[in-house]
Backbone atoms as SQL, in Angstrom:
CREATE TABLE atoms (id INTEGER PRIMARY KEY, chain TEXT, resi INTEGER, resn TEXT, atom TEXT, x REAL, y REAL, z REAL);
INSERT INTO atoms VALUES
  (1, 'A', 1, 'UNK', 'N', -18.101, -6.158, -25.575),
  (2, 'A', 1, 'UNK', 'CA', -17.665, -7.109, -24.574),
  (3, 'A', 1, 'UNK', 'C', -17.619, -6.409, -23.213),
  (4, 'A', 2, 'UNK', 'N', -18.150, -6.969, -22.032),
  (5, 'A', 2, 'UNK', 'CA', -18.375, -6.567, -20.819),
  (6, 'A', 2, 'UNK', 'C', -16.895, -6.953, -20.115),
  (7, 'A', 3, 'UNK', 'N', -16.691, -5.867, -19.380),
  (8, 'A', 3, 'UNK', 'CA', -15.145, -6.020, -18.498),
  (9, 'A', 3, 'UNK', 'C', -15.145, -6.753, -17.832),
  (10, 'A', 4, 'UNK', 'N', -14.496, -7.151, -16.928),
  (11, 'A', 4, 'UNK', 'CA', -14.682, -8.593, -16.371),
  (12, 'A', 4, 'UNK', 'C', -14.549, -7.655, -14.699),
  (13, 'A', 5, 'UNK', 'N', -14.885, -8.025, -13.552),
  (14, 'A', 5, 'UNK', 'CA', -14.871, -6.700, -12.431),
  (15, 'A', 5, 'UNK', 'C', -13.268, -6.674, -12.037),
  (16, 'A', 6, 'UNK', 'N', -12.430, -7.499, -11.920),
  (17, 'A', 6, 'UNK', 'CA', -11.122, -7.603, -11.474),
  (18, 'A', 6, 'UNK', 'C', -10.737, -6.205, -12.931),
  (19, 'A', 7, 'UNK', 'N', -10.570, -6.341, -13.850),
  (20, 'A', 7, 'UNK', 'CA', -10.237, -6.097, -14.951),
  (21, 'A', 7, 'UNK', 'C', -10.683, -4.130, -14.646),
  (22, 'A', 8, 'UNK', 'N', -12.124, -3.679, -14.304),
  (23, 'A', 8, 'UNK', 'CA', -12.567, -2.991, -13.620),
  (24, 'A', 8, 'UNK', 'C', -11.967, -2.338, -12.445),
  (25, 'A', 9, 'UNK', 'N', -11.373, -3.124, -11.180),
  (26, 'A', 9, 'UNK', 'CA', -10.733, -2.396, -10.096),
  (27, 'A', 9, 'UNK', 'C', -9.323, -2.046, -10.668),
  (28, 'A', 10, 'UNK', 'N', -8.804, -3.105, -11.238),
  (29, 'A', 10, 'UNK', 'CA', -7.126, -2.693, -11.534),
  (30, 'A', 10, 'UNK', 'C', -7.348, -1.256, -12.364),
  (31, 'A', 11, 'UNK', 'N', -8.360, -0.926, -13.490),
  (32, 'A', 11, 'UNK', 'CA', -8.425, 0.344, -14.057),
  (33, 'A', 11, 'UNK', 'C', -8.639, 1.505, -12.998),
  (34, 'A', 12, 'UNK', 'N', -9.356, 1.431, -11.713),
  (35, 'A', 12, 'UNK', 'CA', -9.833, 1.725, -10.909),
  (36, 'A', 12, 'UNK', 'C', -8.737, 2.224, -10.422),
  (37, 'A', 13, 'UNK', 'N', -7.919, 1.003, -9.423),
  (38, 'A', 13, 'UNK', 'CA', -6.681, 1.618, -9.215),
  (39, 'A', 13, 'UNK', 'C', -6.242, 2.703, -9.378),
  (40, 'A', 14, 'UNK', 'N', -5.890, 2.246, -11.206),
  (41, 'A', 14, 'UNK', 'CA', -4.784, 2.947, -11.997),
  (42, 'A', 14, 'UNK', 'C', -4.941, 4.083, -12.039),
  (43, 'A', 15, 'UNK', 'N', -6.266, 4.611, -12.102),
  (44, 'A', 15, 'UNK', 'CA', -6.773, 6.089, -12.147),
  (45, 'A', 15, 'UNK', 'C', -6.455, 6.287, -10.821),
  (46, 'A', 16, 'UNK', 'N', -7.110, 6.140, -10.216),
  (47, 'A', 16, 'UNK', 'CA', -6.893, 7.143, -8.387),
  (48, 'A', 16, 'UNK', 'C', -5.566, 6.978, -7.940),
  (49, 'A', 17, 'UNK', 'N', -4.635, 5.823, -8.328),
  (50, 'A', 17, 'UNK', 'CA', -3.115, 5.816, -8.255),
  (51, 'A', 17, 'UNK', 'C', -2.602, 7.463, -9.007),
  (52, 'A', 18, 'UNK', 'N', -3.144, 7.546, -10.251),
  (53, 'A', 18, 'UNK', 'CA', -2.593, 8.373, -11.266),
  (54, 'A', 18, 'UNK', 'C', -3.039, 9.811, -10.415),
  (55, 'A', 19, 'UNK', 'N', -3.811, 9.902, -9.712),
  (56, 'A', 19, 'UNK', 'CA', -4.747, 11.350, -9.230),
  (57, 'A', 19, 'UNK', 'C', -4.123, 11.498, -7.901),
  (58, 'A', 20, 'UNK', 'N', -3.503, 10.558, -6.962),
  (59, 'A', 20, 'UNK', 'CA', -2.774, 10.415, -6.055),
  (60, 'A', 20, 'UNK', 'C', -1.078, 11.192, -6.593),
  (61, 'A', 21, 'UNK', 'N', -0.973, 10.343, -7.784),
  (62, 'A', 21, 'UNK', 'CA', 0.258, 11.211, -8.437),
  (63, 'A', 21, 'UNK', 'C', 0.494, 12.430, -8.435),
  (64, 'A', 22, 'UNK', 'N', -0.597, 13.301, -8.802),
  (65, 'A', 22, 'UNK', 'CA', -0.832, 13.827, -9.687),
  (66, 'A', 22, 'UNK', 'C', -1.043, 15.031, -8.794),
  (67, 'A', 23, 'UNK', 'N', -1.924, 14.761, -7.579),
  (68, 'A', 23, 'UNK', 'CA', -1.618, 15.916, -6.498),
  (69, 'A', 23, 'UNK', 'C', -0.797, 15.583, -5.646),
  (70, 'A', 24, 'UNK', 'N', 0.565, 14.843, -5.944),
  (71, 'A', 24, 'UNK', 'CA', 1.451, 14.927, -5.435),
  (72, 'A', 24, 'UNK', 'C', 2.281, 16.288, -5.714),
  (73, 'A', 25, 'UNK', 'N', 2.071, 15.479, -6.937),
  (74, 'A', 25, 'UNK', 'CA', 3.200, 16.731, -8.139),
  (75, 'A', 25, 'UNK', 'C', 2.711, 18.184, -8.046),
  (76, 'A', 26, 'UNK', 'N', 1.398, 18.612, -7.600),
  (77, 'A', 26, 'UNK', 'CA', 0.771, 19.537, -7.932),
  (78, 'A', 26, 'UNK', 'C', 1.367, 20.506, -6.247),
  (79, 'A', 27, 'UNK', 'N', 1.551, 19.506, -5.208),
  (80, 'A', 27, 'UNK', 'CA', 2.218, 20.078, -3.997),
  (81, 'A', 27, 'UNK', 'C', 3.641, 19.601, -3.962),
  (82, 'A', 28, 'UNK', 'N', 4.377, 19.561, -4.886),
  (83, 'A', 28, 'UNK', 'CA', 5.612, 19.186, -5.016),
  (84, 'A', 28, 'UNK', 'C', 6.052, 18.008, -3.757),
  (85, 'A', 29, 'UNK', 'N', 5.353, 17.448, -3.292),
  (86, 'A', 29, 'UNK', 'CA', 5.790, 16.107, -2.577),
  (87, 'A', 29, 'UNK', 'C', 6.567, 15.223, -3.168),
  (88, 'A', 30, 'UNK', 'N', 6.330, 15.034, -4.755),
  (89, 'A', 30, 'UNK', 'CA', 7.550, 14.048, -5.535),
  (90, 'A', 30, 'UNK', 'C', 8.733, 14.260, -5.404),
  (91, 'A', 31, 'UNK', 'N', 9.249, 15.476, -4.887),
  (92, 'A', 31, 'UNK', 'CA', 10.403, 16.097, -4.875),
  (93, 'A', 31, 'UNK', 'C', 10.805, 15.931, -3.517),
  (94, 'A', 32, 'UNK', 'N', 10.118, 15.956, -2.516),
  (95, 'A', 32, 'UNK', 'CA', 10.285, 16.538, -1.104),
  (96, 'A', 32, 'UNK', 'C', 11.200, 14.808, -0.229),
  (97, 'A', 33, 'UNK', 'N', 11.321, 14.921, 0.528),
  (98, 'A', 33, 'UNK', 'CA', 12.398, 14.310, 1.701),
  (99, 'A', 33, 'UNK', 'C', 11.829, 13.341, 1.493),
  (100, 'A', 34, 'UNK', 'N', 11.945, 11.873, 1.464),
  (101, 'A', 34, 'UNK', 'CA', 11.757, 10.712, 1.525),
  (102, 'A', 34, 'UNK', 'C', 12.019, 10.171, 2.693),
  (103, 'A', 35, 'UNK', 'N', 12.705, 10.224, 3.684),
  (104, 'A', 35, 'UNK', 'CA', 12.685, 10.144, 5.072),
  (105, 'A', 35, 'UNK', 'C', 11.669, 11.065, 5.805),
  (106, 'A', 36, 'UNK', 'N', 11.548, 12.447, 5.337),
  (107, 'A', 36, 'UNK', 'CA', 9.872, 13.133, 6.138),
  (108, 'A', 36, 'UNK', 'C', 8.948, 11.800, 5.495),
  (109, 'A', 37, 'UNK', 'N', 8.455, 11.143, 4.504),
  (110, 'A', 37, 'UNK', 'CA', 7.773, 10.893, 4.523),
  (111, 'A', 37, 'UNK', 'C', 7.521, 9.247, 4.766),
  (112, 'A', 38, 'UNK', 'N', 8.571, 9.258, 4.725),
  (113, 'A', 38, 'UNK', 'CA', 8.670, 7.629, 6.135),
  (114, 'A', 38, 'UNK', 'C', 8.038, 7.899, 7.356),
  (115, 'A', 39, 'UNK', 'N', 8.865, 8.559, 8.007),
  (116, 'A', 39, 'UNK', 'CA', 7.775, 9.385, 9.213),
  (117, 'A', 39, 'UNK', 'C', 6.433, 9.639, 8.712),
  (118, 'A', 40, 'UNK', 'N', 5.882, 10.436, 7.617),
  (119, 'A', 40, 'UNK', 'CA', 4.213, 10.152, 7.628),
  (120, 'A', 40, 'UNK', 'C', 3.524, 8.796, 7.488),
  (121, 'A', 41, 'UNK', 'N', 4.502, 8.053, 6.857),
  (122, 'A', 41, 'UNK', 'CA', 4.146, 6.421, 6.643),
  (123, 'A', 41, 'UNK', 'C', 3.994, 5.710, 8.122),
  (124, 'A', 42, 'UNK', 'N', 4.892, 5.929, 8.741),
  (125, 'A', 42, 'UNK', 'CA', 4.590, 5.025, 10.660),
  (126, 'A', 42, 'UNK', 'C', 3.743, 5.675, 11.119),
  (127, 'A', 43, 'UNK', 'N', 3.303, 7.642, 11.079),
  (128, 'A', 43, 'UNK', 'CA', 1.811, 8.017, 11.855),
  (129, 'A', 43, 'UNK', 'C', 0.759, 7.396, 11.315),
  (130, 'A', 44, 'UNK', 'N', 0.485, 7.104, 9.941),
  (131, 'A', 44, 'UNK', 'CA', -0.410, 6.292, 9.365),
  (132, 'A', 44, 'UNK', 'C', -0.617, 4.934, 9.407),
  (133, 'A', 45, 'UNK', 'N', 0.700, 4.254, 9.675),
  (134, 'A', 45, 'UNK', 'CA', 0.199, 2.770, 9.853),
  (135, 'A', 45, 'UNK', 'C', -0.351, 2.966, 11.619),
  (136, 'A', 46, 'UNK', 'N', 0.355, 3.563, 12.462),
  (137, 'A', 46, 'UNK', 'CA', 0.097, 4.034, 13.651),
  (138, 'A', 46, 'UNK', 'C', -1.871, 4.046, 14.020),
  (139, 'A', 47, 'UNK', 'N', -2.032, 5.009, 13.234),
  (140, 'A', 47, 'UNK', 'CA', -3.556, 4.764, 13.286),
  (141, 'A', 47, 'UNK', 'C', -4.398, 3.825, 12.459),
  (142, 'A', 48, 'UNK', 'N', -3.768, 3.256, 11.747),
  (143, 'A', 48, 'UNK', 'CA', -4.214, 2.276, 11.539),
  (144, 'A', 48, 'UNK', 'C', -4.510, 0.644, 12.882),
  (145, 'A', 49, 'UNK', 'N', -2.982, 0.865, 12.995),
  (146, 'A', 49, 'UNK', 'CA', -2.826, 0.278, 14.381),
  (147, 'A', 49, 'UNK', 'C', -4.467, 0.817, 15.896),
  (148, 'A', 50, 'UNK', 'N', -4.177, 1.954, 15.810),
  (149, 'A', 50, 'UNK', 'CA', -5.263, 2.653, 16.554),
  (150, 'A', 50, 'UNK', 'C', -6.727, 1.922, 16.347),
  (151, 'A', 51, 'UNK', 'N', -6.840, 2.005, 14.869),
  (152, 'A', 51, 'UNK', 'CA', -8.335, 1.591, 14.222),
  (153, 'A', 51, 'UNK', 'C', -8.574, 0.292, 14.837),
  (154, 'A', 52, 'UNK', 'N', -7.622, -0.894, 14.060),
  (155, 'A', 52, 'UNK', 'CA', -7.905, -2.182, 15.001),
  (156, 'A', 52, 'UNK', 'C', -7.979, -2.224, 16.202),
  (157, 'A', 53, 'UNK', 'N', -7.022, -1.746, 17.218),
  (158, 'A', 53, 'UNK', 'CA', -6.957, -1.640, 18.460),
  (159, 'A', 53, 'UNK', 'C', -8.683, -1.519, 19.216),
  (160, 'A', 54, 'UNK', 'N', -9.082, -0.722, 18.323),
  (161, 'A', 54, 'UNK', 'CA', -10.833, 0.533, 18.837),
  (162, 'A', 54, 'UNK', 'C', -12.060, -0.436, 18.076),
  (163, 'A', 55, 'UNK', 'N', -11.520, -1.443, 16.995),
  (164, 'A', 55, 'UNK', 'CA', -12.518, -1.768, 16.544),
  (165, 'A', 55, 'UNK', 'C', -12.951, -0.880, 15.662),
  (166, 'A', 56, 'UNK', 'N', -12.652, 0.375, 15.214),
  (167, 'A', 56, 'UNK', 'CA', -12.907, 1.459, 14.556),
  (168, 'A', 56, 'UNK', 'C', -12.687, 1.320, 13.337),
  (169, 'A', 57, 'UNK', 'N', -13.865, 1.078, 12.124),
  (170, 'A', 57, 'UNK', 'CA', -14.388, 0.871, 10.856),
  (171, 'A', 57, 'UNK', 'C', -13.912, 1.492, 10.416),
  (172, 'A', 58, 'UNK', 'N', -14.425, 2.913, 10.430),
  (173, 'A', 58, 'UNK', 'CA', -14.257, 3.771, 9.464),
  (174, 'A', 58, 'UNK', 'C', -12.706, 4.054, 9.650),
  (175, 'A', 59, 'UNK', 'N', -11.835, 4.455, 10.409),
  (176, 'A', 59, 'UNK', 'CA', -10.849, 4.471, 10.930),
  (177, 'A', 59, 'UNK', 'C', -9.478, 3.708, 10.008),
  (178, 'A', 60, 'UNK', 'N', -9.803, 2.835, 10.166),
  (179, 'A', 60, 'UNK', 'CA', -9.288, 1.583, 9.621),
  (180, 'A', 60, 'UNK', 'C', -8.836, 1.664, 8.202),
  (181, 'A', 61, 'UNK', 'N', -10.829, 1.912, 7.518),
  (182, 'A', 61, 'UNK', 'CA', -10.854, 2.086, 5.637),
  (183, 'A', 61, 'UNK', 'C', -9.576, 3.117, 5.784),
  (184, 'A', 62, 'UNK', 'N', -9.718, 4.293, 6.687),
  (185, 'A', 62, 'UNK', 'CA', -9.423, 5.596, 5.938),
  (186, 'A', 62, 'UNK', 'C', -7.758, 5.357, 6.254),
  (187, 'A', 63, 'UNK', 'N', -7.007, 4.761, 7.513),
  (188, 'A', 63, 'UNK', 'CA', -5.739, 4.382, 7.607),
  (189, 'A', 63, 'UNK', 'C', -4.729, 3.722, 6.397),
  (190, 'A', 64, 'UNK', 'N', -5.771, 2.612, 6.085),
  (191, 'A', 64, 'UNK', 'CA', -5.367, 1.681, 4.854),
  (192, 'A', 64, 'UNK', 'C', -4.990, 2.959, 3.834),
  (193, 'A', 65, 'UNK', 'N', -5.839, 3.741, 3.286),
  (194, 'A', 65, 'UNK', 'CA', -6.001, 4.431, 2.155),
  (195, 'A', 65, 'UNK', 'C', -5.094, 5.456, 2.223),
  (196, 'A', 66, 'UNK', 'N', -4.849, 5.947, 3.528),
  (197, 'A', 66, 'UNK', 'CA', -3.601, 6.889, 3.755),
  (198, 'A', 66, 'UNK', 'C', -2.416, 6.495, 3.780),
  (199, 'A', 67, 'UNK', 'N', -2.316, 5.253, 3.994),
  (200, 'A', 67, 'UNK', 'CA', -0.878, 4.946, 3.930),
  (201, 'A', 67, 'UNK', 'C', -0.654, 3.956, 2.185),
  (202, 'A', 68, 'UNK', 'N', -1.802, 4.028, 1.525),
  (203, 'A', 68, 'UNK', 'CA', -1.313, 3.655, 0.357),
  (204, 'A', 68, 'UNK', 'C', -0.803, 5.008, -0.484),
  (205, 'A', 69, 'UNK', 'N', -1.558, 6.230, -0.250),
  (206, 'A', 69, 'UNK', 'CA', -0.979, 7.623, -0.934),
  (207, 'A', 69, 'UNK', 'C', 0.211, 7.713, -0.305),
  (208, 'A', 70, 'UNK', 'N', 0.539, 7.132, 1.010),
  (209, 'A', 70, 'UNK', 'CA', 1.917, 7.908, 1.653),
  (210, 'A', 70, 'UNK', 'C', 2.741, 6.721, 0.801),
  (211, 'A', 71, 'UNK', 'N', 2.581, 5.384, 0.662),
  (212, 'A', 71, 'UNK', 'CA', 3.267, 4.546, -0.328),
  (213, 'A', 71, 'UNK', 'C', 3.806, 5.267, -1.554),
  (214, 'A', 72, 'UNK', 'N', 2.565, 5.305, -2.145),
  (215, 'A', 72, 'UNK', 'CA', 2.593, 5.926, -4.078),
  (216, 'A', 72, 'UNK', 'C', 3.565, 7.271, -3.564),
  (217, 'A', 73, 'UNK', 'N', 3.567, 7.831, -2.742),
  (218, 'A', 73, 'UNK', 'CA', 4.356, 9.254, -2.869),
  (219, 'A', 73, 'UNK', 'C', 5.543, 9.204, -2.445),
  (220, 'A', 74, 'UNK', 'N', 6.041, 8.199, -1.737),
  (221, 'A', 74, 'UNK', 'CA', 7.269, 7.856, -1.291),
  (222, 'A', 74, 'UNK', 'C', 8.070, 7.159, -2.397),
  (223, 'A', 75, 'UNK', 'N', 7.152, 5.911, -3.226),
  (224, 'A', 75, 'UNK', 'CA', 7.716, 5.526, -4.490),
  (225, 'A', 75, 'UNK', 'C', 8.117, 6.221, -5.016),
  (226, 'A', 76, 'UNK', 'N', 7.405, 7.547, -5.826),
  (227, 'A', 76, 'UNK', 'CA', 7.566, 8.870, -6.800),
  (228, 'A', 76, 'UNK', 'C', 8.920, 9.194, -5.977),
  (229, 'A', 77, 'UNK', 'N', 8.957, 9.792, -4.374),
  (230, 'A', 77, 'UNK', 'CA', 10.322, 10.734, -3.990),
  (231, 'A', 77, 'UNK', 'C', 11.568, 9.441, -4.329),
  (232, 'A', 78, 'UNK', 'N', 11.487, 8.330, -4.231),
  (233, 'A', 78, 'UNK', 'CA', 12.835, 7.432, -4.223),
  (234, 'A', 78, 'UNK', 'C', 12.748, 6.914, -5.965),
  (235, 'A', 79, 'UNK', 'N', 11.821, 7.756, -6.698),
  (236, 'A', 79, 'UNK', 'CA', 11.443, 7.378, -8.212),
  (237, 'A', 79, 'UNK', 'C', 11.512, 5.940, -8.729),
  (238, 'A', 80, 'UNK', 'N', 10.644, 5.246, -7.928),
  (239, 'A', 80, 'UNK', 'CA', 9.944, 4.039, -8.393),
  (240, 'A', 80, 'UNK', 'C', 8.800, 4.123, -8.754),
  (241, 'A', 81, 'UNK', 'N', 8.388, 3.000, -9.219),
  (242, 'A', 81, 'UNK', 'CA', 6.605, 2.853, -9.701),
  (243, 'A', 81, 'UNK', 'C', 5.899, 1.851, -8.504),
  (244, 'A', 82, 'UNK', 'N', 5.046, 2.820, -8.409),
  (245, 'A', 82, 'UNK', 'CA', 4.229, 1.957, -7.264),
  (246, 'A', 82, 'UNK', 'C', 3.747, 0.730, -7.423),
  (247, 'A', 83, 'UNK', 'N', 3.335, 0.523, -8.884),
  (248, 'A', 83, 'UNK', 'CA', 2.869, -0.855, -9.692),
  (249, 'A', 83, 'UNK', 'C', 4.136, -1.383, -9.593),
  (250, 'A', 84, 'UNK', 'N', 5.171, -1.031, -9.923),
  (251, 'A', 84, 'UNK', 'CA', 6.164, -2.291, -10.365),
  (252, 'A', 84, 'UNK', 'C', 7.215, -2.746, -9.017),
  (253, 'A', 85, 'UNK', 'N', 6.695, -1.675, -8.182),
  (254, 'A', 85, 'UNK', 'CA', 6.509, -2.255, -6.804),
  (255, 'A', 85, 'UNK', 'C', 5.662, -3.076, -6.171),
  (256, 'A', 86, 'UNK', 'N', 4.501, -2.998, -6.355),
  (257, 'A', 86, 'UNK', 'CA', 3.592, -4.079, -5.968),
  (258, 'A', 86, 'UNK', 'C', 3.705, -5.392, -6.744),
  (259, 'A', 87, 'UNK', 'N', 3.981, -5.172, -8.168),
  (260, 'A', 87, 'UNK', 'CA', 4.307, -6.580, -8.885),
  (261, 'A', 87, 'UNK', 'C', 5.117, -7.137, -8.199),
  (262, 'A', 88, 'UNK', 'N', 6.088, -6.712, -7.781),
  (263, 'A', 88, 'UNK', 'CA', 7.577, -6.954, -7.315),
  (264, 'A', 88, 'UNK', 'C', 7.073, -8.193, -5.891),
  (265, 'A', 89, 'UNK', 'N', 6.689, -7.469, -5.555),
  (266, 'A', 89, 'UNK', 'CA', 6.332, -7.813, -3.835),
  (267, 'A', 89, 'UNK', 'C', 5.023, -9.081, -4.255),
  (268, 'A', 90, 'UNK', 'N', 4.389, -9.253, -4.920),
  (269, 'A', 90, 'UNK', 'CA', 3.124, -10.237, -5.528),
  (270, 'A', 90, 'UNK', 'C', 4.171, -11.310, -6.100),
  (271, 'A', 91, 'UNK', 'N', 4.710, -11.118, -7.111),
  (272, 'A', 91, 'UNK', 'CA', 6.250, -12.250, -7.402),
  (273, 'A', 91, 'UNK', 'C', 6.893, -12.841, -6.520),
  (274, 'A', 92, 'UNK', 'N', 6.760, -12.518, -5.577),
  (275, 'A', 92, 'UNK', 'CA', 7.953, -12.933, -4.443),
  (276, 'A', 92, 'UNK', 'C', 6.820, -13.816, -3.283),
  (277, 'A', 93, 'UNK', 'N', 5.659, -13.438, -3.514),
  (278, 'A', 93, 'UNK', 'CA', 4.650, -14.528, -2.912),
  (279, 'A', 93, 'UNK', 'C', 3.953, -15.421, -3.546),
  (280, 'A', 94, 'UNK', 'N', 3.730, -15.690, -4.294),
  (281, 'A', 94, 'UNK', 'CA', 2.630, -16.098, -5.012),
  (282, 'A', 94, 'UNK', 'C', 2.771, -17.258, -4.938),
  (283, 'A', 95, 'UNK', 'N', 3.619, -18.091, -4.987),
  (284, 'A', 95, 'UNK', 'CA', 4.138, -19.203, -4.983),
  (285, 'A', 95, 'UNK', 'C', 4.280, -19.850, -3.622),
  (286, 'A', 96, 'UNK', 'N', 4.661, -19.172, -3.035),
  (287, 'A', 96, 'UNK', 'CA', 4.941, -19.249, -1.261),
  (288, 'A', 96, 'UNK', 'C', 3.605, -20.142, -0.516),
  (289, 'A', 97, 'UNK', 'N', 4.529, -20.947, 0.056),
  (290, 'A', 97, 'UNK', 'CA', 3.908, -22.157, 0.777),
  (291, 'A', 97, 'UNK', 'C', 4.234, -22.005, 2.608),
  (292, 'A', 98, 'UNK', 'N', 3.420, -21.626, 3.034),
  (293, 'A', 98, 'UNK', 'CA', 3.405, -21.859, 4.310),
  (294, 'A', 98, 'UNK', 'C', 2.308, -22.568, 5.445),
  (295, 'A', 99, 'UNK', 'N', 2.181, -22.139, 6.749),
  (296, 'A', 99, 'UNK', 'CA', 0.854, -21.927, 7.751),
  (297, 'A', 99, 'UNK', 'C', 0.753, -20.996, 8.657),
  (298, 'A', 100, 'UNK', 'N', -0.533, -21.355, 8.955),
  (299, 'A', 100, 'UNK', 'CA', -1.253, -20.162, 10.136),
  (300, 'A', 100, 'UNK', 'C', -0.971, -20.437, 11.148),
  (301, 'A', 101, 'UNK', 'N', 0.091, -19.734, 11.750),
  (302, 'A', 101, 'UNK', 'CA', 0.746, -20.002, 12.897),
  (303, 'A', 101, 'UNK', 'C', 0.158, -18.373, 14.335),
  (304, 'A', 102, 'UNK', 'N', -0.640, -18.898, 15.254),
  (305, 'A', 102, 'UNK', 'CA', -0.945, -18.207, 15.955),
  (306, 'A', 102, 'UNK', 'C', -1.579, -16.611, 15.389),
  (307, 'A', 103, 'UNK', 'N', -3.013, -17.130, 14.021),
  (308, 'A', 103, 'UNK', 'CA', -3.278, -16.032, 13.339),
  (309, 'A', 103, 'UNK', 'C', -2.115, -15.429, 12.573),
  (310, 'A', 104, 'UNK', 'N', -0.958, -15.905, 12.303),
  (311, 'A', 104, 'UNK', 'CA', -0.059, -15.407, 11.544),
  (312, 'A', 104, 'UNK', 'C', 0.431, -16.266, 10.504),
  (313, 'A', 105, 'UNK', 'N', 0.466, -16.076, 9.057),
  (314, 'A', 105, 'UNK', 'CA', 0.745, -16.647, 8.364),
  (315, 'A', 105, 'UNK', 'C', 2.559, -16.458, 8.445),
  (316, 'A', 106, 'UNK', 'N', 3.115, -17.956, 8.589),
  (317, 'A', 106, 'UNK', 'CA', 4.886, -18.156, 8.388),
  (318, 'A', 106, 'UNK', 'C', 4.862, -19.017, 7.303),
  (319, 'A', 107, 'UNK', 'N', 5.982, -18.308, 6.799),
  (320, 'A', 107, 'UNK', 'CA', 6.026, -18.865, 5.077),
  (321, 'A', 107, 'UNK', 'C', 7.069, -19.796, 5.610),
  (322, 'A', 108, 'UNK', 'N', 7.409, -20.893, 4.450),
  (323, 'A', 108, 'UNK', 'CA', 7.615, -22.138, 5.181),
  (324, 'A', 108, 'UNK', 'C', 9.060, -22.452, 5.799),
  (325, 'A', 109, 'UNK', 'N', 9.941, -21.497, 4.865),
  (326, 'A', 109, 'UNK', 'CA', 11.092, -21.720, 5.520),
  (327, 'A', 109, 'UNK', 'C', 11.602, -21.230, 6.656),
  (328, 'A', 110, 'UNK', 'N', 10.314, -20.411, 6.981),
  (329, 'A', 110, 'UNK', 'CA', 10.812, -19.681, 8.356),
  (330, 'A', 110, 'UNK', 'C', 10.086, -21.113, 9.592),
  (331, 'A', 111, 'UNK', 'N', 9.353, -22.191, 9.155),
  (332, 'A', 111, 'UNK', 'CA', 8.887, -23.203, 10.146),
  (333, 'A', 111, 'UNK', 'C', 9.953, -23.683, 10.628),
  (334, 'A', 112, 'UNK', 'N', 11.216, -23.650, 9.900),
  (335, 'A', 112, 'UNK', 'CA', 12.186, -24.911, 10.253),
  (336, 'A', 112, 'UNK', 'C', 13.090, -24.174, 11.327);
């Protein structure tokens, strides 16, 4: 039986989540300050910010991707799961009814 591609990225994920782990642990970052690495989390959304700002592609991919390792490693220092963090946060929308208010999606109870 052929994987289905969704079925494919979530394994995808799970591995480079796990290898993200994994040289965390290997530079003891799981352990290290969780507030230092809040601070690496705002220089990274920061250039991310930068990327859009510039129009800057590549910029952008590589912002996104840095601030999902600075995520997964901040989960590990406050010892959560990055998955059952993202479930968490997917539960709490999924359902959610709003509109596109000035390119911004407002969920609905914030219309009133």
């Amino acid at each position: 039986m052929r994987k289905g591609v969704e079925q494919l990225e979530t394994e995808n994920l799970n591995i480079i989540t796990s290898k993200i782990q994994q040289w965390a642990k290997d530079r003891n970052l799981h352990t290290a300050d969780p507030n230092k690495q809040m601070l690496k989390l705002m220089e990274e959304v920061g250039e991310l910010a930068q990327g859009l700002a510039k129009t800057n592609e590549k910029q952008i991919v590589d912002a996104i991707g840095d601030v999902y390792v600075v995520l997964t490693i901040l989960s590990m220092q406050l010892e959560f799961d990055i998955s059952e963090c993202i479930e968490y946060a997917y539960d709490e929308i999924k359902d959610r009814k709003g509109q596109m208010v000035n390119g911004v999606f407002v969920k609905e109870s914030d219309l009133m």
